[in-house]
N, C-alpha and C positions, 0 to 999 in steps of 0.2 A: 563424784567428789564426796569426801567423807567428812564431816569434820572431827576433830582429835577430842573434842568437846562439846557433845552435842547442845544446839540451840536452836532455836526456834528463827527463819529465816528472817533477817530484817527488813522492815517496807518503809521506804524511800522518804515519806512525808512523817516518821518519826522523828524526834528531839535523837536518837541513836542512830538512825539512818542519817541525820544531818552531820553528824559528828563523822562517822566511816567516810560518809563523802568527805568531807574537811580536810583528814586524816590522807588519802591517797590523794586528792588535787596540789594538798600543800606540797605533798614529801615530791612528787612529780614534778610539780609548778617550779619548784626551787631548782631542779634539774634543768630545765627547758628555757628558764629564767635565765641562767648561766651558759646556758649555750649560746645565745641571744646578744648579752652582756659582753659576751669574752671578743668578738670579732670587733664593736667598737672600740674596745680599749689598746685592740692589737698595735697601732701605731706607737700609744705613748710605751708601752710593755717595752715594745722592741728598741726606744729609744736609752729607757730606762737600763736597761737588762743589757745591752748593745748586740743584740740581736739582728743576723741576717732576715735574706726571704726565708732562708731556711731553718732559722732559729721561730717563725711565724708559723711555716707550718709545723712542724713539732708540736707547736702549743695547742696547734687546732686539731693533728691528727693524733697525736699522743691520747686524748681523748676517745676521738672514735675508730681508733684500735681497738681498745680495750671493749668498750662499747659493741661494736659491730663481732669480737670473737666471742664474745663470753655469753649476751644477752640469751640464747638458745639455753645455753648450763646453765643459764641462773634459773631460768623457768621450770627446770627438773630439778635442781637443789630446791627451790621453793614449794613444790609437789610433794616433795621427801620428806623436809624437813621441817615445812612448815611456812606458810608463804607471811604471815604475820613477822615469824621471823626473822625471814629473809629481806624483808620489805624493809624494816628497824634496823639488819644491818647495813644493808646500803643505804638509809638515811644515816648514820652515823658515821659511815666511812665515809662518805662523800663531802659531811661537814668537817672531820679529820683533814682529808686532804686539798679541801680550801683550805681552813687553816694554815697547811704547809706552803700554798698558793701565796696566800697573802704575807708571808711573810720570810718567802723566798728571794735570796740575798742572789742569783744569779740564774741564766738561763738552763743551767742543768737542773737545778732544784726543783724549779718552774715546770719542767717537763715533766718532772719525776711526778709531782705534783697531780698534773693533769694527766697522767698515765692510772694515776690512785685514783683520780676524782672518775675515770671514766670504766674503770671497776665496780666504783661505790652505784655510777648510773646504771650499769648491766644488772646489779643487784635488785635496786630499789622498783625500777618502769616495768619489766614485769609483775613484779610483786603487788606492785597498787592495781591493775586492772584484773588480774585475780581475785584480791581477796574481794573486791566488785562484783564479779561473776560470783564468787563463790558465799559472798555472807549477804544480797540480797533476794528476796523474792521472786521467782523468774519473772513474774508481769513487772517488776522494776528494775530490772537489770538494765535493758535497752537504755530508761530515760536517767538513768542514775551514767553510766557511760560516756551518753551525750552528754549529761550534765558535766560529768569528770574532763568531757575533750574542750566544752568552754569554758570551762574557769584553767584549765592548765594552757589552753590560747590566749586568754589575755594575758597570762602571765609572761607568755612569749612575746605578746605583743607592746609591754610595756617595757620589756627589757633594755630594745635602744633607749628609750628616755631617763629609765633610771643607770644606765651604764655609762650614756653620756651627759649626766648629770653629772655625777659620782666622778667621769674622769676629767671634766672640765672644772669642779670647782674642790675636788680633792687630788685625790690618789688611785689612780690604777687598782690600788689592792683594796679599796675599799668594794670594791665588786666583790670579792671573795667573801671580805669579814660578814655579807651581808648573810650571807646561807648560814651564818651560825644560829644565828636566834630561830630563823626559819628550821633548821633541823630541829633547835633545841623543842619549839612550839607539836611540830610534827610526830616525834616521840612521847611526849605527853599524853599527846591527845590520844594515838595510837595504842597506847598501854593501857591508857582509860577506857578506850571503846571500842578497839577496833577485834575481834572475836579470833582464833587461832583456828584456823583448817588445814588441810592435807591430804594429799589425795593414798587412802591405806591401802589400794590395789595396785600402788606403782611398785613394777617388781623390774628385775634386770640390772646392770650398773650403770654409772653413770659412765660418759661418753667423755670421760680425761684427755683420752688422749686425741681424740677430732678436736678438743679446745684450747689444747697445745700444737698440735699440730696448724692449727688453725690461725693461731695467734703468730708460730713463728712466719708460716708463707708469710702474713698481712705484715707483719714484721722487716721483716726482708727487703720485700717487694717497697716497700715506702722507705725504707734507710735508704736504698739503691739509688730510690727514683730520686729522693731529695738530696741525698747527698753529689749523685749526676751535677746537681747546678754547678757544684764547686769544683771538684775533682776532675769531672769527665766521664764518660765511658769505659775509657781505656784504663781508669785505678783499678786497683786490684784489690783496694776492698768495696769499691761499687762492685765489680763483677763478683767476686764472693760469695756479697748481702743478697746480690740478685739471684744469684746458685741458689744460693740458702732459700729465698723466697719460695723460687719455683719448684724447688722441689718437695721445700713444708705444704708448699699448697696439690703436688699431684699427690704427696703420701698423704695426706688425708682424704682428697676424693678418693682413694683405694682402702681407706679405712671406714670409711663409710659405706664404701661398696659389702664389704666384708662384714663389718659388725652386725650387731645383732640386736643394741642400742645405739642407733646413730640419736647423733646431734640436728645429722641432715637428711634425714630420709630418703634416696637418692629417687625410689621410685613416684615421689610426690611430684618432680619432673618431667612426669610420662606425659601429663595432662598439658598437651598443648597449650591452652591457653592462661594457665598457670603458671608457663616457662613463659608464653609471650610474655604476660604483663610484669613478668620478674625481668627481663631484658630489656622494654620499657623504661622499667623501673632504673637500673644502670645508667643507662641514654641519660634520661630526664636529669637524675636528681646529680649523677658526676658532671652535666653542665651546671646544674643550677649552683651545687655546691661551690663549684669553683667561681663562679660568677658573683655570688654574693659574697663570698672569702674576701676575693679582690675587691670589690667595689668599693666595700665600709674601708678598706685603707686607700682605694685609690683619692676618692672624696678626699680626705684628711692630707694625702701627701701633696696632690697634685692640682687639688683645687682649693686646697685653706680652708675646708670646712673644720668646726667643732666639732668633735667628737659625738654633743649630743641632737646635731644637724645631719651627721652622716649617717649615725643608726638611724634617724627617722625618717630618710629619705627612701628609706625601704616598706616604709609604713603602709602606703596606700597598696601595695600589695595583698601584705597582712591583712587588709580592710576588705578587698576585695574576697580574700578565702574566706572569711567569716562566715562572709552577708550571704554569698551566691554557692557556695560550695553545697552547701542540700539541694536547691535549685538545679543546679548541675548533675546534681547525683540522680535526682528524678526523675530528668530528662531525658539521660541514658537509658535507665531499666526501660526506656518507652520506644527510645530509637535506633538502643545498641551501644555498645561501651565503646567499639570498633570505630564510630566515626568523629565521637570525641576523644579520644585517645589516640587519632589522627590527627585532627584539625587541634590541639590543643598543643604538642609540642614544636606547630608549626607556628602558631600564634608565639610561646616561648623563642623561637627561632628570632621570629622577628623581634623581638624585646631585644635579644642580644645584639642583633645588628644595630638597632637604635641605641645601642649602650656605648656604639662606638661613633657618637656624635658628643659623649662626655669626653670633654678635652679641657685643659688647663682656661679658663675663659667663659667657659659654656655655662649659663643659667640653670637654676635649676625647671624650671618652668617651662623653658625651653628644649633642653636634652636631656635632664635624669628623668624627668615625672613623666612624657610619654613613654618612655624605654618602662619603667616603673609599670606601669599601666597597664601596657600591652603582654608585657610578661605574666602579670595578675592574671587578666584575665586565662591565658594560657596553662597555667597552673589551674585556675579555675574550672575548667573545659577535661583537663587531666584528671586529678587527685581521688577525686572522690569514685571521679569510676572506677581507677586505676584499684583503689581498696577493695572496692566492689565485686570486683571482678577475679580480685586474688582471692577472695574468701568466699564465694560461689563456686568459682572454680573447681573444689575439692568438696567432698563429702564435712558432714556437720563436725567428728567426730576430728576432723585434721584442720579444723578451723583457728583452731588454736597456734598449731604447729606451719600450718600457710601467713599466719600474722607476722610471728617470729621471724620464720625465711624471708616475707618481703621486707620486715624492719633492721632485716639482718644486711640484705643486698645493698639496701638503701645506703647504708651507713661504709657499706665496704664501697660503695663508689662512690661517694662523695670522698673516701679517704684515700682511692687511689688518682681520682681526678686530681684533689688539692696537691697530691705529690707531684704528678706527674706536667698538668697543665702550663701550670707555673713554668717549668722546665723546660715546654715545648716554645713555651710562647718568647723565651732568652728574659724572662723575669728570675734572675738569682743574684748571688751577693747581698749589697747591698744598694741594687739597682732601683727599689721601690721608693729609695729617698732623692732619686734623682725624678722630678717630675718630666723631663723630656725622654731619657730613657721610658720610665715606667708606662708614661703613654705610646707611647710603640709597641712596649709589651703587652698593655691594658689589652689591645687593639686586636691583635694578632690571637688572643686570650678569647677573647670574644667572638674570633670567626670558629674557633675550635668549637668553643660553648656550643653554637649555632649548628654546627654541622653534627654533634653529639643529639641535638634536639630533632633536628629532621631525621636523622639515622630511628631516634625511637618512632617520630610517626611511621616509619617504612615501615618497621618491627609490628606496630598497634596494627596496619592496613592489610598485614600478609601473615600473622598467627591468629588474630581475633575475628576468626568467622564469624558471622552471625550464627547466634542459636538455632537447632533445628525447631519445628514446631512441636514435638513431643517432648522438647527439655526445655520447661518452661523457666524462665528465671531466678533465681531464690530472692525474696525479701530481707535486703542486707538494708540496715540503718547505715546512713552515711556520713562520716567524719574528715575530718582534715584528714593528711597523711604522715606516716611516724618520722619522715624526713625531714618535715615542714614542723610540725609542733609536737604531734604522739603516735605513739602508735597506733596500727589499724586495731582495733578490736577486735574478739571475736564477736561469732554470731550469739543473739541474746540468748538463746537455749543451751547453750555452751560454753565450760569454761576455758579459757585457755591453759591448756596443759603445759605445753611447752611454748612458753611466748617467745 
């Protein structure tokens, strides 16, 4: 890594080291903040906007479309061009299109919106654990990261209260207006202190057309699947989008076969247990995503919860990854990643099934908090090895480019889950304002969840050998997962090239 302006590396426990940190937790925080924010307020949006299921997921996948194609390009645009300013314009776009967000007169607008904001995210979330890797001291890199993944989790973690705050005693759109001052605070600080690098040995082009090709499959594939609730099968422009999908997603695995600058490295797949925990990865997070999509509005529709009771009913979760996820991460490098990344999506398994005792009537104390609980832990049992073991997986030097892929997966199956799930489970129209429909769907929604979770233990129990004794472990610091609150890191001796 070069920088474009040489400086002297920064250490952690300066009045400038405190600023850079500041700098990449806020521009993130406010990212992760909004993702968090946006599923509480789904209910009143959809009422507001008059908004299908299908008008809900748009708002949610609109998002991490754009997010899950681009995030790879943005990590080499920021290489190239300069990660300070790549970082600056994904905070500024992002605050851009909330703006458009908040003050979005209809459900097109709204998407359009959240299609920009999730551009402005592919920008910015690489960019901040870059210029981390790359402006401080190697012996601070590790705890400056950690530090970067807890202050950008509480941000996550306070979002339900500030989103169902905000929607119970305002306006839906004041969730958006709120990322303004937060960008505006986060370019400030950034221009004042945050140092300009770039990597001057990146040679080759960039990869356009895998991140178009890439955008239309994911494209496609989720118009099809969501538009299926209303249409059918048999329309003729669900089978079209779905054409369209399949075939933007083979011509890019063949353009990435071929190229000579992929986006995706195809051979970074050889490595068994780097594909396992990338298919895992799938499993896991397209139940999870869909399960926590649906919940925060089933609560609202079907049990009369507030907005700012529904977001926090997800909370003891959150509480659980905090506290125990290092804990977790520990345990593994000791007894194998294999057998918590078995026994952990089996635990999520049973979460889901306990989710299917929330019924129109049911307490929370009684069916959401153990369902809550046992999920926790289950996630907890996963995540951290799951990181762990994607960024061991691969030599030091693709550490970077192994973050990316699994932040990349993550995001692509949470976005085809929310499409698809939904769809399978006969939740469409506007069946989520009928609370006896919607619980039928919940229900049916949740066995799917369930069997995507045990599908990834099979996956953890029959790619993740155990290490032989001559390839001993590598020492990965362990963090939440980029599904859940940020991305994986890379390794501290490394920066990520391509996030």
């Amino acid at each position: 890594m070069v920088n474009t302006h040489p400086v002297d590396p920064i250490a952690l426990g300066t009045a400038r080291g405190r600023w850079v940190l500041a700098a990449t937790a806020l521009g993130s925080g406010m990212a992760f903040l909004d993702g968090t924010v946006v599923n509480v307020a789904l209910p009143s949006m959809g009422e507001d906007l008059g908004a299908e299921i299908s008008g809900l997921q748009w708002i949610v996948n609109g998002y991490l479309l754009m997010l899950a194609s681009l995030i790879l390009l943005s990590g080499s645009l920021g290489d190239r061009l300069g990660r300070r300013r790549m970082f600056l314009t994904g905070v500024s776009w992002f605050a851009l299109a909330s703006l458009l967000c908040a003050v979005a007169p209809n459900l097109e607008v709204m998407i359009a919106g959240r299609i920009l904001q999730g551009i402005g995210g592919a920008l910015l979330t690489p960019g901040s654990l870059a210029i981390l890797q790359t402006s401080f001291r190697p012996s601070d890199r590790a705890k400056a990261v950690g530090t970067w993944s807890g202050l950008t989790s509480v941000a996550a973690a306070i979002g339900p209260f500030v989103g169902g705050s905000l929607v119970d005693s305002g306006s839906w759109r004041w969730i958006f207006v709120i990322n303004l001052p937060l960008a505006a605070a986060t370019v400030l600080v950034t221009l004042r202190h945050v140092p300009e690098t770039r990597d001057e040995t990146m040679a080759g082009k960039l990869d356009v057309a895998g991140a178009v090709l890439a955008t239309v499959g994911l494209a496609g594939l989720t118009f099809g699947l969501i538009s299926a609730g209303d249409r059918g099968f048999g329309d003729a422009l669900v089978l079209t989008t779905l054409a369209i999908g399949v075939v933007g997603l083979a011509a890019f695995v063949e353009v990435e076969r071929r190229s000579s600058h992929p986006i995706l490295p195809p051979g970074i797949f050889s490595n068994l247990r780097f594909t396992g925990a990338n298919l895992v990865t799938v499993a896991v997070y397209g139940a999870l995503g869909t399960a926590t999509f649906l919940l925060v509005v089933y609560l609202q529709t079907a049990l009369g919860y507030e907005a700012l009771w529904a977001g926090a009913a997800l909370l003891p979760m959150t509480l659980l990854m905090l506290t125990l996820s290092g804990y977790a991460g520990a345990l593994s490098e000791k007894i194998g990643a294999r057998i918590h990344m078995t026994i952990g999506p089996l635990f999520m398994a049973a979460g889901f099934l306990l989710m299917m005792r929330v019924k129109p009537g049911a307490g929370y104390f009684t069916a959401v908090l153990p369902s809550v609980v046992v999920l926790g832990i289950g996630l907890v049992c996963t995540v951290a090895p799951l990181t762990s073991t994607v960024l061991s997986a691969v030599e030091d030097h693709h550490a970077g480019v192994a973050s990316g892929v699994n932040n990349a997966v993550a995001r692509t199956a949470q976005l085809m889950a929310v499409a698809a799930i939904p769809l399978a489970a006969g939740i469409t129209g506007d069946s989520y304002r009928d609370p006896a429909a919607f619980s039928d769907g919940f229900q049916t929604a949740m066995w799917i969840s369930a069997g995507l979770a045990v599908a990834g233990a099979i996956l953890a129990w029959v790619t993740l050998a155990p290490r032989k004794a001559s390839q001993p472990p590598t020492d990965q610091p362990h963090y939440t997962h980029c599904a859940l609150i940020s991305p994986p890191p890379a390794t501290p001796e490394t920066a990520p090239t391509t996030p």
